[in-house]
C-alpha positions as CSV (number, residue, x, y, z in Angstrom):
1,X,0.0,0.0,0.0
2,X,1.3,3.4,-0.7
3,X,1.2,6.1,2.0
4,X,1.4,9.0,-1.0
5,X,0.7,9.2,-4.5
6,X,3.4,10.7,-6.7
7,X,2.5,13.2,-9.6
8,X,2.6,11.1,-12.6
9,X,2.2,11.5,-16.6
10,X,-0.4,9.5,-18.7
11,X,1.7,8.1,-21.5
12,X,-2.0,7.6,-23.4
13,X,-2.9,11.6,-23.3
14,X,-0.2,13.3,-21.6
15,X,-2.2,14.9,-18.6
16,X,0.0,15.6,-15.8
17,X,-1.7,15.0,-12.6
18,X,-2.6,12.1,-9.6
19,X,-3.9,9.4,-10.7
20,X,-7.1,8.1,-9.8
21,X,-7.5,4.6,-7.8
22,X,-10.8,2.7,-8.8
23,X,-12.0,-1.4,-8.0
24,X,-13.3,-3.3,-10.6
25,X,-16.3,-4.9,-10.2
26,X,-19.6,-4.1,-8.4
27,X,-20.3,-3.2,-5.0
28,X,-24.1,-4.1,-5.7
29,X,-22.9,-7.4,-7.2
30,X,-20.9,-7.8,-4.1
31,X,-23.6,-7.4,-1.4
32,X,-25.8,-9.6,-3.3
33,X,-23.6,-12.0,-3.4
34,X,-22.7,-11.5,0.4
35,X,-26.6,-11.8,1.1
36,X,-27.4,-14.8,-0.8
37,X,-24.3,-16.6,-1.0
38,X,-21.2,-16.6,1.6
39,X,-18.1,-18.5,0.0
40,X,-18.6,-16.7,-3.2
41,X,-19.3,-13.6,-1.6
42,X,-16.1,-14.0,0.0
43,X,-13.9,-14.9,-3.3
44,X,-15.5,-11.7,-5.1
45,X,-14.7,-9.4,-2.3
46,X,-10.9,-10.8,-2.1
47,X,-10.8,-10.2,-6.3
48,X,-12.4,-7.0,-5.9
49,X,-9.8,-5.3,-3.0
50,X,-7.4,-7.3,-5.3
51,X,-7.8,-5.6,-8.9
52,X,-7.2,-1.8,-7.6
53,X,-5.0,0.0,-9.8
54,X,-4.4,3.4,-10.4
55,X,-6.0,5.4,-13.8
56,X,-5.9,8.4,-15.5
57,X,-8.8,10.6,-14.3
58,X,-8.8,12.0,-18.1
59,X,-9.1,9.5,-19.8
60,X,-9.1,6.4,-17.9
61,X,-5.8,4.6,-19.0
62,X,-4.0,2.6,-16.7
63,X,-0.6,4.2,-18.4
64,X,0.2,6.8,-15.6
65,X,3.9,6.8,-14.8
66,X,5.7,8.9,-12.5
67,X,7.1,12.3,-13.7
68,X,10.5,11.4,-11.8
69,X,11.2,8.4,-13.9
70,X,13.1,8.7,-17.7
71,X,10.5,7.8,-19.0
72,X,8.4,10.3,-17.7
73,X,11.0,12.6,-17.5
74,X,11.3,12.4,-21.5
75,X,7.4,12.6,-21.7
76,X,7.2,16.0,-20.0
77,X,10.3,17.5,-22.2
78,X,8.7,16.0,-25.8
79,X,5.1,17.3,-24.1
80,X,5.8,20.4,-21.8
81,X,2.5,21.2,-19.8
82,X,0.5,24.1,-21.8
83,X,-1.1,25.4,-18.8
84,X,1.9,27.0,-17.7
85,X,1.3,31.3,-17.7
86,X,4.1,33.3,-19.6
């Protein structure tokens, strides 16, 4: 588990930003299952805390690297952020 998230680059659209965490799956599917049926339930809960990962909020890509890396380093130089004010 990470205690902070580190400003990253999307390498699909270039935004510059934190990315955002989401769990795939359903949470409705999950207390259904819970309700009705224990073990499985149990198996879909473990898969959903499991299959976190960490998105662009633009456009959804799981392709966000840190901006300290060479690689994202060499993004941000080909890509400079336009919403810097001259």
């Amino acid at each position: 588990m990470k205690l902070w998230i580190e400003e990253s680059v999307c390498k699909a659209c270039g935004h510059i930003g934190y990315p955002k965490t989401i769990t795939k799956g359903s949470f409705l599917t999950e207390v259904i299952l819970w309700l009705f049926f224990l073990l499985p339930g149990l198996i879909y809960s473990i898969w959903r805390l499991t299959s976190k990962e960490e998105v662009c909020p633009r456009c959804g890509n799981a392709t966000m690297i840190p901006v300290d890396t060479p690689i994202g380093k060499q993004l941000l130089k080909e890509n400079p952020p336009n919403d810097i004010k001259s």
